[in-house]
C-alpha positions as CSV (number, residue, x, y, z in Angstrom):
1,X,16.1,-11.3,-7.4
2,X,12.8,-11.9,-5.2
3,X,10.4,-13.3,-7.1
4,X,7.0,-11.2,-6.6
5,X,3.9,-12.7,-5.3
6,X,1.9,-11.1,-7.7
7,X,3.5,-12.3,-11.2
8,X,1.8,-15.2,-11.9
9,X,-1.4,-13.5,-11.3
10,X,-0.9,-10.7,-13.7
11,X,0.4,-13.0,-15.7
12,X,-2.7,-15.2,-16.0
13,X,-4.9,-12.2,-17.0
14,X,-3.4,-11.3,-20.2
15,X,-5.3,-11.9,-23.5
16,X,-8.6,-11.9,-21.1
17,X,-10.0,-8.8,-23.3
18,X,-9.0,-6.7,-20.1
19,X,-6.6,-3.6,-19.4
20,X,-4.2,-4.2,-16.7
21,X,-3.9,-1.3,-13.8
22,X,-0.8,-1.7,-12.0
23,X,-0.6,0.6,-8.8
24,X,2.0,0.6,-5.8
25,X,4.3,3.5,-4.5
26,X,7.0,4.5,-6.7
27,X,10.3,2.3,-6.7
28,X,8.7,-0.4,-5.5
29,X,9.4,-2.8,-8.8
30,X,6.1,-2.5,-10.9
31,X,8.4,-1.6,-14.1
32,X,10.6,-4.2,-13.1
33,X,7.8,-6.8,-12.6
34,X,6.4,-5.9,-16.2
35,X,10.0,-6.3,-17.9
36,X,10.0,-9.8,-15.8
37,X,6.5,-10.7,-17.7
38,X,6.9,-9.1,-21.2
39,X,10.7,-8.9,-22.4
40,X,10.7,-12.6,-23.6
41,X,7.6,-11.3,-26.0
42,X,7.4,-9.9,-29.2
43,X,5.1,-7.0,-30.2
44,X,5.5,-5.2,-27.1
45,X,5.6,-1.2,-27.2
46,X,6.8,0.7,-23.5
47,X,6.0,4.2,-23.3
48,X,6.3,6.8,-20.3
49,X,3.6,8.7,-19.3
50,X,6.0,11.4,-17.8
51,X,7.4,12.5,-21.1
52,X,5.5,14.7,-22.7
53,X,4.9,13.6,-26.4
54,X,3.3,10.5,-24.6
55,X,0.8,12.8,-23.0
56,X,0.4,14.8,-26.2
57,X,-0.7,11.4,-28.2
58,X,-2.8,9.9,-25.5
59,X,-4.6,13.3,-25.0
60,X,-5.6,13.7,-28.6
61,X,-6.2,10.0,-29.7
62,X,-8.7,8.3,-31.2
63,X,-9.4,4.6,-32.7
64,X,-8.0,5.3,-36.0
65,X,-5.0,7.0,-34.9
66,X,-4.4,4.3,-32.3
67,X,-4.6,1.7,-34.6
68,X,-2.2,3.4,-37.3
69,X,0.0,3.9,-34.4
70,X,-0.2,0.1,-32.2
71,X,-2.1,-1.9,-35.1
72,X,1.0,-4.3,-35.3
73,X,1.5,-4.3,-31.5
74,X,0.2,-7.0,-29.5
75,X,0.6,-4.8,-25.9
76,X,0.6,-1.7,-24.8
77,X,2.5,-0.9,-21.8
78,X,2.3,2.8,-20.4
79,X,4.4,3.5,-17.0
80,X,3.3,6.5,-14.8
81,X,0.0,6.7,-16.5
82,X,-1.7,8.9,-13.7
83,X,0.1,11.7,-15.4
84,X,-1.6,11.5,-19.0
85,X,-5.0,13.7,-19.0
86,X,-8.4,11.6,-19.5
87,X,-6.0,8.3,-19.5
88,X,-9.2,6.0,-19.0
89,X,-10.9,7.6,-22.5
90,X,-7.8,6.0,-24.1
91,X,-7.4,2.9,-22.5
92,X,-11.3,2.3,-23.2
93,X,-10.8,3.1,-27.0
94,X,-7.7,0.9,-27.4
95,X,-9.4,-2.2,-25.3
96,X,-12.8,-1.9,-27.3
97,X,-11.5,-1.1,-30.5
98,X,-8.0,-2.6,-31.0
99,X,-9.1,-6.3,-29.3
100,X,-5.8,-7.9,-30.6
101,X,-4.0,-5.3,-28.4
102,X,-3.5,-6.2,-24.3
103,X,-3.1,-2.9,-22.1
104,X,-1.0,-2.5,-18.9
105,X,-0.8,0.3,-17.6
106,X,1.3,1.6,-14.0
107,X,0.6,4.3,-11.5
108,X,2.2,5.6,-8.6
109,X,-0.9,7.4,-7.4
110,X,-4.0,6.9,-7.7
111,X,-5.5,10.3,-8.3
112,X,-5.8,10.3,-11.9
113,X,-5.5,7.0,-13.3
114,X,-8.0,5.3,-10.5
115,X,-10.4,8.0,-10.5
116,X,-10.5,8.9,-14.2
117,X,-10.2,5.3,-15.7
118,X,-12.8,4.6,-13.1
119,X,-16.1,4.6,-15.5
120,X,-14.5,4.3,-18.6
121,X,-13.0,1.2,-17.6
122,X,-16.2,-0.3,-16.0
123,X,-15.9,-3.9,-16.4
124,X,-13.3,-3.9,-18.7
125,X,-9.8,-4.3,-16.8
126,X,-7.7,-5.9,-13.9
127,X,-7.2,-3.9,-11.0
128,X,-3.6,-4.9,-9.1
129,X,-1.4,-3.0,-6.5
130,X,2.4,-3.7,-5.9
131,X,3.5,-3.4,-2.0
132,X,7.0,-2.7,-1.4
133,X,8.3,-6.4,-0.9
134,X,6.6,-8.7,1.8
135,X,7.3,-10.8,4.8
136,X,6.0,-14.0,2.6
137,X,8.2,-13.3,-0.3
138,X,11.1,-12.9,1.4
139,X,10.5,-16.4,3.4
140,X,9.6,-17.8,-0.2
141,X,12.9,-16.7,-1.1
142,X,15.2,-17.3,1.5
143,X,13.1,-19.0,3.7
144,X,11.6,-18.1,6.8
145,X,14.5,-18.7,9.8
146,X,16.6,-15.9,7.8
147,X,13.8,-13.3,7.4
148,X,12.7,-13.7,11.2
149,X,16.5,-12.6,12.2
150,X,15.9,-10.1,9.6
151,X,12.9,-8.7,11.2
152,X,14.6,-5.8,13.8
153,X,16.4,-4.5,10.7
154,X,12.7,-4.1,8.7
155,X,11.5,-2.6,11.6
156,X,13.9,0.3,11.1
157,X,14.7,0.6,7.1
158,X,11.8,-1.5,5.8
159,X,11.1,-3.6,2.7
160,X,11.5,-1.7,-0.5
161,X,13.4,-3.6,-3.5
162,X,16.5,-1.2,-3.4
163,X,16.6,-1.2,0.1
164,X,16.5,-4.9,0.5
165,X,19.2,-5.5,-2.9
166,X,21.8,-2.7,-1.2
167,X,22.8,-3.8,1.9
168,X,24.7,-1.0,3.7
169,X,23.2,1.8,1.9
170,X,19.8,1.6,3.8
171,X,19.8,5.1,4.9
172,X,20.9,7.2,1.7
173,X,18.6,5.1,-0.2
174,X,15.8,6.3,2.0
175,X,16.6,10.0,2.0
176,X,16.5,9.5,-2.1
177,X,13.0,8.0,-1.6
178,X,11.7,10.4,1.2
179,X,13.4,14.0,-1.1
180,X,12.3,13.1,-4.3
181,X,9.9,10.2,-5.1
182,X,7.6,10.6,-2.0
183,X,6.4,14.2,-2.6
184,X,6.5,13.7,-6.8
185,X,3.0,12.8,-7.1
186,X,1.8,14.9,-4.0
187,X,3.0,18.1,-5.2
188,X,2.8,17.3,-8.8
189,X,-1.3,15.9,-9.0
190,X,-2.4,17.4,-5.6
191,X,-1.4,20.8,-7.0
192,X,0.7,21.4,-3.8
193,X,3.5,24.1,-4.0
194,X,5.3,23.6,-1.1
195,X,5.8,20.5,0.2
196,X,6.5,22.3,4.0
197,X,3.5,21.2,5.6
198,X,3.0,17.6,4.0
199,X,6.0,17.0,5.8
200,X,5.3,18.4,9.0
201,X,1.8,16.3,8.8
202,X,3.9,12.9,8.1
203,X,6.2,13.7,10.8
204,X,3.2,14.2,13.0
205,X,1.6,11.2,11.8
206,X,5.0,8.6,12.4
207,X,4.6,9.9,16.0
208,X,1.6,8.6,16.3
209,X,1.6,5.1,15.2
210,X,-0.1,3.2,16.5
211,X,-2.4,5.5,18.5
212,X,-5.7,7.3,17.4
213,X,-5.7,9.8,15.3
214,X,-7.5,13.5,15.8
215,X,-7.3,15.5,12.9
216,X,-8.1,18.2,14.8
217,X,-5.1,18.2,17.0
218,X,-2.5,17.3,14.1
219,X,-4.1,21.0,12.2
220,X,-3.5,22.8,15.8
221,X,-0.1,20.9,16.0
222,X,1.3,21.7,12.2
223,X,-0.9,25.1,11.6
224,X,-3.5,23.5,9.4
225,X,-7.3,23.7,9.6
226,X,-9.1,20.5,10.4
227,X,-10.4,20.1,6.3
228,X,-6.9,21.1,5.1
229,X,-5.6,18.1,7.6
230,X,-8.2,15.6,5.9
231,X,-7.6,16.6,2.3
232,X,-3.8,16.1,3.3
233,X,-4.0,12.8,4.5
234,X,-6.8,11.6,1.4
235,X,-3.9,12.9,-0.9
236,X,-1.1,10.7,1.0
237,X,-3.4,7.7,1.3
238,X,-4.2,8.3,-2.8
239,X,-0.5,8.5,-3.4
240,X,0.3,4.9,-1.6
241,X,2.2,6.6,1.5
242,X,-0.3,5.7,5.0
243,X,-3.4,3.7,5.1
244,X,-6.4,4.2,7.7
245,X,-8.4,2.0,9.2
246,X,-11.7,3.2,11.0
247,X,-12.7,2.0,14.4
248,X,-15.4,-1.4,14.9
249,X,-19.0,-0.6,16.6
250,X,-21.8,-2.2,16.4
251,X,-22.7,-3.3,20.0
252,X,-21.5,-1.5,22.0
253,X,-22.6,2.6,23.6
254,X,-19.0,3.0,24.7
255,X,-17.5,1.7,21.7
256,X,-15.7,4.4,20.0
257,X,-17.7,5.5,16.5
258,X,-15.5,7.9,14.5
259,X,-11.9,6.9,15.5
260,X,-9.2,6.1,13.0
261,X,-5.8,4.8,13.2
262,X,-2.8,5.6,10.0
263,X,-0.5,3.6,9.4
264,X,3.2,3.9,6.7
265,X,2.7,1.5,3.7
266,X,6.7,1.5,4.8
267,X,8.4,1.2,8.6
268,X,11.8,2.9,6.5
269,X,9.9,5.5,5.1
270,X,8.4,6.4,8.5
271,X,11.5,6.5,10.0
272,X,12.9,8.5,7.1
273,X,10.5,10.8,8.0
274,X,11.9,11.5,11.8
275,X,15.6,10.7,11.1
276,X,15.6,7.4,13.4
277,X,17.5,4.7,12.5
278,X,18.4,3.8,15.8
279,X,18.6,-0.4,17.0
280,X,15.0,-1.7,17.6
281,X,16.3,-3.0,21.2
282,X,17.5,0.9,22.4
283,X,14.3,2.4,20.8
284,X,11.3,4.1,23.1
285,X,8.8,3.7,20.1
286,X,9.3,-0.2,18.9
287,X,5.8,-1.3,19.7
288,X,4.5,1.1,17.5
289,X,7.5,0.0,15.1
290,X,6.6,-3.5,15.0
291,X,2.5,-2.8,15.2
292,X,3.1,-0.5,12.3
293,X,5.2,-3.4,10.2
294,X,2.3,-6.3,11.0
295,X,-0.1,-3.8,10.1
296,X,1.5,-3.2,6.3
297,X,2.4,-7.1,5.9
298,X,-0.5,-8.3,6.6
299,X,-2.3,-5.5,4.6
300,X,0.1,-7.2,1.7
301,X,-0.8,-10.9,2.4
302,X,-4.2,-10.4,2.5
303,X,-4.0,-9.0,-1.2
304,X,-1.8,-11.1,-2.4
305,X,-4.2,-14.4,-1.5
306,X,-7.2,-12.8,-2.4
307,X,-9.0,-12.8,0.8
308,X,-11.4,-9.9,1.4
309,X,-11.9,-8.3,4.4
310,X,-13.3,-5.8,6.6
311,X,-10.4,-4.3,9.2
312,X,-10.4,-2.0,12.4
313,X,-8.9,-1.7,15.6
314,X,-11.2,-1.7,19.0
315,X,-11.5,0.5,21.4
316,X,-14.1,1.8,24.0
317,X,-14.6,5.2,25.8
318,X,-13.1,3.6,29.5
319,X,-9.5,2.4,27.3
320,X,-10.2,-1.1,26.6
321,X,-8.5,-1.9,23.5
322,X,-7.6,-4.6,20.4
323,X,-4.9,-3.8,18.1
324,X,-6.6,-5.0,15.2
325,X,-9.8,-7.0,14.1
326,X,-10.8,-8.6,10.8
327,X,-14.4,-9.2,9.9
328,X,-14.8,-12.2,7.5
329,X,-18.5,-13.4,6.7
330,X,-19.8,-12.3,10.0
331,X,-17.0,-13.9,12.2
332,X,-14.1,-11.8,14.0
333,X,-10.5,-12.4,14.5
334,X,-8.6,-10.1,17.2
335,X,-4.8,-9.8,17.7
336,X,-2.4,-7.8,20.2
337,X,0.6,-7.4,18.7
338,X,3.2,-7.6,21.4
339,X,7.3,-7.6,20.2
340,X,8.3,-8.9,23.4
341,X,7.6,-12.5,23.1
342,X,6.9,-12.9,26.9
343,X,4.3,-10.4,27.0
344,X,0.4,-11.2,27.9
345,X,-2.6,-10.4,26.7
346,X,-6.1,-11.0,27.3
347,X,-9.3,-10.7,25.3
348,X,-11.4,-8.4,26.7
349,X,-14.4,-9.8,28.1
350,X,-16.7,-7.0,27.0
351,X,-15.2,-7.7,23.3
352,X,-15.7,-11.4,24.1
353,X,-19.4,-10.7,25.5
354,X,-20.5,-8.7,22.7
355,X,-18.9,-10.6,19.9
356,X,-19.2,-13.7,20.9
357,X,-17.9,-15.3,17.3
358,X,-14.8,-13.9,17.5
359,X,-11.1,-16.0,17.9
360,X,-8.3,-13.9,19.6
361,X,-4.6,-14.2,19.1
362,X,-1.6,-12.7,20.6
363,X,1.4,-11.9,17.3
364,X,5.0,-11.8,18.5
365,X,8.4,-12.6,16.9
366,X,8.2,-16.2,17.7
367,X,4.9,-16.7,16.0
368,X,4.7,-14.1,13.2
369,X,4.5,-16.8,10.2
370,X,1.0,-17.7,11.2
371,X,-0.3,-13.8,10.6
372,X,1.6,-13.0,7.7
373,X,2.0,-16.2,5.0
374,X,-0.5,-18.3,4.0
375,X,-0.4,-21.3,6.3
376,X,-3.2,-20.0,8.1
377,X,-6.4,-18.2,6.5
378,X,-7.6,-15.0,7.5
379,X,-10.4,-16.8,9.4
């Protein structure tokens, strides 16, 4: 079993007087990390937040009955905790009034349990997110020459724990995630009926890797209004399915001001999404493949070690480009991801001219380790 990054520093926050948030996409191992951290403990009480007498009592609780209820508990662990109405008025109750008590609690979206636990919470809990598993674990695990000849077949099914634990079974595992878990928290929260058009908008969006994003050519693509489009993606980015990052300007009249790029949390997933599976080598679309796969990992090391971070891609209105830059206390880093490892690049010299603190890097196959583990910062 991998050992996750994040374990020890869940770990070190318990008996700090804080609730624990634990978010990630579903089936990505949160209640297995938890089990990991609490099964050699005593005093520990799991509940679901799916099942419906859970909701009941956390809907209608208060101090007294949460102390006749968990007064001999010492934590409190509630999975899928998005799905419990006013979850944060609870949480707050238990941590102020039960101190004796620690509080963990999961979500695979973040529509109710970020949003509503959001000022209740203030200043009193640990905010964490699980990724599906990342290029630095696996190295920690079975070092880093075997997960650099693994990389082509991440590229295609990704990194999730089931995916990576069943060899062979890559792509039935994927339809279970795409049919079932994927759209749960979509439909379910989002108050979606039909789950048609989210579809058709993902599909739309793992076409597009890699390049920027109009919303108002994906609605005229799929049959949605441009505000329909944006409330779609905002739900999908809430639920822990893309990510976007916004374009850099600040020097620059050409610089583009408004663009965005979205990217899958998961390269399987987004190939789930189109029905390719096919060998990275044969495929017409594996720069955006391997772009899209630097894009989540690094997204992952940087939370994992705690660095912060402002990130965009550049791009000006005459096509010159950067894959991706990282602000860091006023200095830039630039990379051009390239999966052919005898491909060039170039800063651009109006980049170079109007950021003139800024290091540039070129991330293939043969140096990946240096982008996406912790021998090198951020900056």
């Amino acid at each position: 079993m991998v050992e996750r990054a994040i374990k020890k520093t869940i770990s070190d926050k318990l008996e700090t007087g804080k609730a624990i948030l634990l978010f990630g996409p579903r089936q990505t191992g949160k209640t297995t990390l938890l089990h990991q951290i609490f099964d050699d403990k005593q005093g520990v009480m799991w509940l679901n937040g799916d099942e419906a007498d859970v909701k009941q009592l956390f809907e209608n609780g208060s101090s007294a009955r949460f102390n006749a209820l968990f007064g001999k508990c010492t934590t409190i662990i509630i999975d899928e905790a998005q799905r419990i109405e006013n979850v944060g008025r609870s949480l707050k109750l238990i941590t102020d009034e039960l101190k004796h008590i620690q509080v963990v609690a999961t979500g695979s979206s973040a529509f109710e349990l970020a949003n509503r636990t959001q000022e209740p919470l203030t200043g009193r809990k640990w905010e964490y997110f699980l990724y599906p598993l990342s290029f630095e674990e696996m190295v920690t695990h079975h070092g880093i020459l075997q997960e650099k000849r693994m990389i082509a077949h991440r590229l295609v099914y990704g990194c999730y724990p089931e995916i990576i634990n069943n060899p062979g079974k890559e792509k039935e595992i994927l339809k279970m995630l795409t049919d079932s878990f994927l759209y749960k928290d979509i439909l379910m929260v989002g108050g979606l009926k039909k789950p048609a058009k989210i579809v058709a908008l993902l599909q739309a969006l793992a076409f597009q890797t890699g390049n920027e994003v109009s919303y108002n050519e994906l609605g005229r693509s799929i049959g949605l209004d441009n505000q329909t489009v944006e409330k779609y993606i905002d739900l999908l980015e809430k639920s822990y399915v893309i990510f976007r990052i916004g374009a850099l300007s600040r020097n620059l009249r050409k610089e583009l001001k408004r663009g965005r790029k979205i990217y899958f949390y998961d390269n399987g997933v987004r190939n789930a999404l189109i029905a390719q599976f096919g060998p990275v080598e044969l495929r017409p679309d594996k720069g955006a493949l391997w772009e899209n796969y630097l894009m989540a990992e690094r997204r992952k090391y940087l939370a994992y070690n705690g660095f912060w971070v402002n990130a965009y891609f550049w791009r000006t209105q005459d096509q010159q480009e950067i894959d991706y830059v990282e602000e860091q206390d006023g200095n830039f880093n630039a990379w051009e991801f390239k999966w052919n490892p005898r491909g060039k690049s170039r800063l651009s010299k109006t980049f170079a001219n109007a950021y003139s603190n800024s290091r540039f890097n070129v991330i293939t196959p043969d140096n990946m380790e240096d982008f996406l583990t912790s021998q090198e910062s951020s900056v």
